[in-house]
C-alpha positions in Angstrom: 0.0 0.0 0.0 1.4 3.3 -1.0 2.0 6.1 1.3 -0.6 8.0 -0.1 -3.3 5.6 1.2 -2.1 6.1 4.3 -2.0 9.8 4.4 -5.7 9.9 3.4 -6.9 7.5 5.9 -7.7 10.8 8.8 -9.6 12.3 5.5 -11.8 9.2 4.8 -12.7 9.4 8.5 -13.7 12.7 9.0 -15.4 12.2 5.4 -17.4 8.7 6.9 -18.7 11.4 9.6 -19.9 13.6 7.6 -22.1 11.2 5.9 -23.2 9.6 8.6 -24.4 13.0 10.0 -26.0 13.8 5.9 -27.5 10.1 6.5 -29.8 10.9 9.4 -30.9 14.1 8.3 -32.0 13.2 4.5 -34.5 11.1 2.6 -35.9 7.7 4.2 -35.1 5.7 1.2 -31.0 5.7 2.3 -29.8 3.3 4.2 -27.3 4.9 6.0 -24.8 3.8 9.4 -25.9 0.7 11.4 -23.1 1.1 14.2 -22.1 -2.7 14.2 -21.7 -2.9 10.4 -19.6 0.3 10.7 -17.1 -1.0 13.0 -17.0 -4.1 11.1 -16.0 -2.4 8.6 -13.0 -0.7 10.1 -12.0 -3.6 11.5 -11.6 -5.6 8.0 -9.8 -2.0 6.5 -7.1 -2.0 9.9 -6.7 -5.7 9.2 -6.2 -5.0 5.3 -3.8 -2.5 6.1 -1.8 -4.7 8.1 -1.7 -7.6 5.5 -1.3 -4.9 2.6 1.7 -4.1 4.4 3.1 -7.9 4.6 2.5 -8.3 1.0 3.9 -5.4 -0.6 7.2 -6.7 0.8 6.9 -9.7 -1.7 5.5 -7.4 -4.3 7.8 -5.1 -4.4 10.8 -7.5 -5.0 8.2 -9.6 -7.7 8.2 -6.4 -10.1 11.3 -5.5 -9.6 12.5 -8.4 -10.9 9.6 -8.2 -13.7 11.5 -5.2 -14.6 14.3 -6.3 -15.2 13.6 -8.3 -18.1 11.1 -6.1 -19.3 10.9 -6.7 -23.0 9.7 -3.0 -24.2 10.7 0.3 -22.1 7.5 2.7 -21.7 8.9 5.2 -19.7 11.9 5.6 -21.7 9.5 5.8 -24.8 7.0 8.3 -23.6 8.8 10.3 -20.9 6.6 12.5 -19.3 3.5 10.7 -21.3 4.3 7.6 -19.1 1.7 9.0 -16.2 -0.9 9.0 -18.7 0.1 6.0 -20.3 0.4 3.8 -16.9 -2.9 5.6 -15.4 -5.3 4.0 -18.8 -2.9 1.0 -18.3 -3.0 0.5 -14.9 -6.5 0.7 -14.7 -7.1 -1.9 -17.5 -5.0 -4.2 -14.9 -7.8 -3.3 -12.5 -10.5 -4.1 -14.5 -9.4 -7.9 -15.1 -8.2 -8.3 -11.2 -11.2 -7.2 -10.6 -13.3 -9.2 -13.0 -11.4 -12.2 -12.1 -12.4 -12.1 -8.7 -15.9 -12.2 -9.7 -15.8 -14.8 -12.5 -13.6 -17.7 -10.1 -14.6 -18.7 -6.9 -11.4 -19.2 -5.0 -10.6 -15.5 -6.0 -14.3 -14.3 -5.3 -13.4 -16.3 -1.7 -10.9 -13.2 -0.8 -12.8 -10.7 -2.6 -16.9 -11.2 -1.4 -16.1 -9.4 2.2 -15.9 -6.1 0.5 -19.2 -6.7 -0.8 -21.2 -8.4 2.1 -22.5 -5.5 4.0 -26.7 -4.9 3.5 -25.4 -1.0 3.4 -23.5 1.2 1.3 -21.5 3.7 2.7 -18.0 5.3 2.9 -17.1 2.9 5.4 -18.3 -0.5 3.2 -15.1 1.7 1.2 -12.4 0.1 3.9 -14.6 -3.2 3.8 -11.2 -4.3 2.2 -10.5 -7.9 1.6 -8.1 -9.1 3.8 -6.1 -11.4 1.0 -6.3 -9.5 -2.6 -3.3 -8.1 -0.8 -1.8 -11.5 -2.2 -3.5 -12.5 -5.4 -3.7 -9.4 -6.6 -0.1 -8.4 -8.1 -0.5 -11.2 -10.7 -2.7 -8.8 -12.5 -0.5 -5.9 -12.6 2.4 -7.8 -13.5 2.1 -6.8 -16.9 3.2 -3.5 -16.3 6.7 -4.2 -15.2 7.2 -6.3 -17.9 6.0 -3.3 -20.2 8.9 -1.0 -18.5 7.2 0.8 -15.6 9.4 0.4 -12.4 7.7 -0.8 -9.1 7.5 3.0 -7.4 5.0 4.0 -10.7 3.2 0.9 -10.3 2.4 1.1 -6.6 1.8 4.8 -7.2 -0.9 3.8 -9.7 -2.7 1.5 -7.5 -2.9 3.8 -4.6 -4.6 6.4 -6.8 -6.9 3.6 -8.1 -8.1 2.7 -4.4 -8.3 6.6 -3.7 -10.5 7.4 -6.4 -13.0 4.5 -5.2 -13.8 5.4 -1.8 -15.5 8.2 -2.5 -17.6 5.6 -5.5 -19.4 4.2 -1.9 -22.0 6.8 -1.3 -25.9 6.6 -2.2 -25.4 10.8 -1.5 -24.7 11.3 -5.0 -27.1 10.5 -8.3 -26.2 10.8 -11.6 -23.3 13.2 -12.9 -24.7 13.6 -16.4 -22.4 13.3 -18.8 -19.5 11.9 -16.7 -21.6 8.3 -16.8 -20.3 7.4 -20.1 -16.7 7.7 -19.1 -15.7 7.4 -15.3 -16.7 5.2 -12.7 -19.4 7.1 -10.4 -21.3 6.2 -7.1 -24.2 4.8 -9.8 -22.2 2.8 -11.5 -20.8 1.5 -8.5 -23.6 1.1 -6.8 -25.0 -1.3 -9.2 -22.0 -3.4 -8.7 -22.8 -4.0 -5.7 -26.4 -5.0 -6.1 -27.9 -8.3 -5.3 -30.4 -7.8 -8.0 -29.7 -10.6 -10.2 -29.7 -7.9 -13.5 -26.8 -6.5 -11.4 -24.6 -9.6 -10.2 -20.7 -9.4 -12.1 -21.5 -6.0 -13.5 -19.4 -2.6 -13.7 -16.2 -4.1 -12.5 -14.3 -0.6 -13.4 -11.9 1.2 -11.1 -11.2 5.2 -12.6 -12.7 4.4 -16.5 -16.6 3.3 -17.3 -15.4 2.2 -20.6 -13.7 -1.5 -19.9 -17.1 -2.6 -18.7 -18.7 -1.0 -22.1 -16.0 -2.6 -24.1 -16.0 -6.3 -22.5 -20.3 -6.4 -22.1 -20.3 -6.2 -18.0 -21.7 -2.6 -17.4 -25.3 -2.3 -16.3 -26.2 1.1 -15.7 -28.7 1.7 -12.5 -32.2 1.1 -13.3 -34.2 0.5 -10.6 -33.2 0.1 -6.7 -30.5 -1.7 -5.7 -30.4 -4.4 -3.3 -26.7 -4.0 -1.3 -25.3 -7.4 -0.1 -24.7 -10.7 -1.2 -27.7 -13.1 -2.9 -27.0 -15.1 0.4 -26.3 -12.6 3.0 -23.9 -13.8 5.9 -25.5 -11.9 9.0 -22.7 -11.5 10.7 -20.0 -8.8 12.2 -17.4 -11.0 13.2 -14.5 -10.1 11.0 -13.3 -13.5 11.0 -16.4 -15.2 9.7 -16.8 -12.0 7.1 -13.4 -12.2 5.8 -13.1 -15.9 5.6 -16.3 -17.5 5.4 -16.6 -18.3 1.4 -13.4 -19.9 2.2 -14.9 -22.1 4.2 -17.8 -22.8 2.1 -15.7 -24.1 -1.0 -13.8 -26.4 2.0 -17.3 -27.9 2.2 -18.4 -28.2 -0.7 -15.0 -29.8 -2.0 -15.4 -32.3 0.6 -18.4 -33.4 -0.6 -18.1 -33.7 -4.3 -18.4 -37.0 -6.0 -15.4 -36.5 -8.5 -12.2 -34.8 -8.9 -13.8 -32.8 -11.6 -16.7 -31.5 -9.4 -14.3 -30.5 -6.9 -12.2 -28.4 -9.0 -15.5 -27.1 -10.3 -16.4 -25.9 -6.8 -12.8 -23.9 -6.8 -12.3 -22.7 -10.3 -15.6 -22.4 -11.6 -17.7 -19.3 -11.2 -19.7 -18.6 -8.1 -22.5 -20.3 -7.8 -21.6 -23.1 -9.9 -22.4 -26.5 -9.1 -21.9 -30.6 -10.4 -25.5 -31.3 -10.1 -27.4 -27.7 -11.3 -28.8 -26.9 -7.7 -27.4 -24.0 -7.9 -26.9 -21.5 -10.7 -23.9 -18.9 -11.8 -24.9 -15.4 -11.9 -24.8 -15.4 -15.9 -27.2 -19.0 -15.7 -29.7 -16.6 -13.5 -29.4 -13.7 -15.7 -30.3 -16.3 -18.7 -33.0 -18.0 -17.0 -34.5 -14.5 -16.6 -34.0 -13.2 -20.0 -31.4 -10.6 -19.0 -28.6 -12.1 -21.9 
């Protein structure tokens, strides 16, 4: 995690209080702060913070050795265009990590606690996952191999995960024009939705147009439904960070074949050997929505 997440951390606070105080004093259709869900929420950011830490120490070296035998040299070849080359870059890398941990179910394992809270606030922002820490730099390995060094990289990502927070807010509506281009608190409010029309949709970080591009953007229609299709009901951070994990333990156990049980670990969410249960792209089918 990049210094500059750090630095913003007393801003999102005093931003999550503000909100909280806009919440109480607005329109009955938001859901606002429930105090428990709040604190869970912290929790699983501290926690991510911690880890984030741990892993970046293994990152770091895993680019910089990317970068050595980097095969083209962006930087070199763009100079001072490199920022705006590596920002439309970078957040390309976001869009697969992020679509990825939707589409396979031991990634969505270490990716569902961001979205398992029934509200959507700036705090459900630090409802980090505790281990994308660790599968994540995968994705952006790409980059180093392209010619950015690890300092521009990690730079990238922590304006990525700025921009975001502010995505978590049902205080904003539409910014007009701005909807065909950047993420905004619709767009991402959709992806977060429990509404089947809005499972595995609008996976973008800073740029709207990956999801236009690649058929996963759903713009918001009609009232979304935060949380998961099977909520968890729970504030234990534990159980919220790891309980998928613990779900595809099960249901490996119990599969008749080798097959089924890598089904259970590489195959979407929802997937299963004997159809009784469906994928969110089965659901959308079954309902007409493809």
């Amino acid at each position: 995690m990049s210094n500059l997440v750090l630095y913003s951390i007393p801003a999102f606070i005093v931003l999550i209080v503000l909100e909280a105080m806009w919440s109480r004093r607005t329109r009955k259709d938001v859901r606002g702060y429930e105090t428990k869900d709040t604190f869970a929420s912290l929790s699983m950011g501290v926690i991510n913070v911690g880890v984030a830490a741990g892993a970046k120490l293994l990152s770091i070296p895993f680019f910089a050795l990317l970068y050595q035998y980097r095969f083209v040299d962006v930087v070199a070849a763009t100079g001072a265009w490199s920022w705006l080359v590596l920002f439309v870059a970078e957040d390309f890398c976001y869009y697969w990590f992020h679509r990825s941990h939707h589409e396979v179910r031991a990634l969505w394992a270490v990716h569902v606690n961001h979205h398992s809270s029934q509200h959507y606030n700036l705090s459900t922002a630090l409802r980090q996952a505790v281990l994308t820490p660790l599968t994540g730099p995968i994705f952006w390995a790409p980059l180093a191999l392209v010619g950015f060094p690890p300092v521009m990289i990690l730079t990238a990502q922590a304006w990525s995960l700025l921009y975001q927070f502010w995505l978590h807010t049902e205080a904003i509506d539409s910014l007009g024009p701005l909807e065909k281009i950047i993420n905004t608190p619709s767009h991402h409010r959709v992806h977060h939705g429990a509404n089947v029309e809005y499972l595995d949709k609008n996976h973008a970080g800073i740029l709207i147009i990956w999801d236009k591009l690649f058929g996963t953007f759903e713009p918001e229609r009609k009232r979304v439904e935060f949380g998961l299709t099977k909520n968890i009901h729970t504030y234990n951070p534990l159980k919220i960070g790891f309980h998928e994990v613990g779900a595809i333990a099960r249901d490996v156990a119990r599969a008749p074949t080798l097959r089924a049980k890598l089904g259970y670990i590489f195959c979407p969410p929802g997937w299963s050997h004997d159809g009784s249960s469906m994928t969110a792209g089965k659901l959308q089918k079954k309902l007409g929505l493809r």
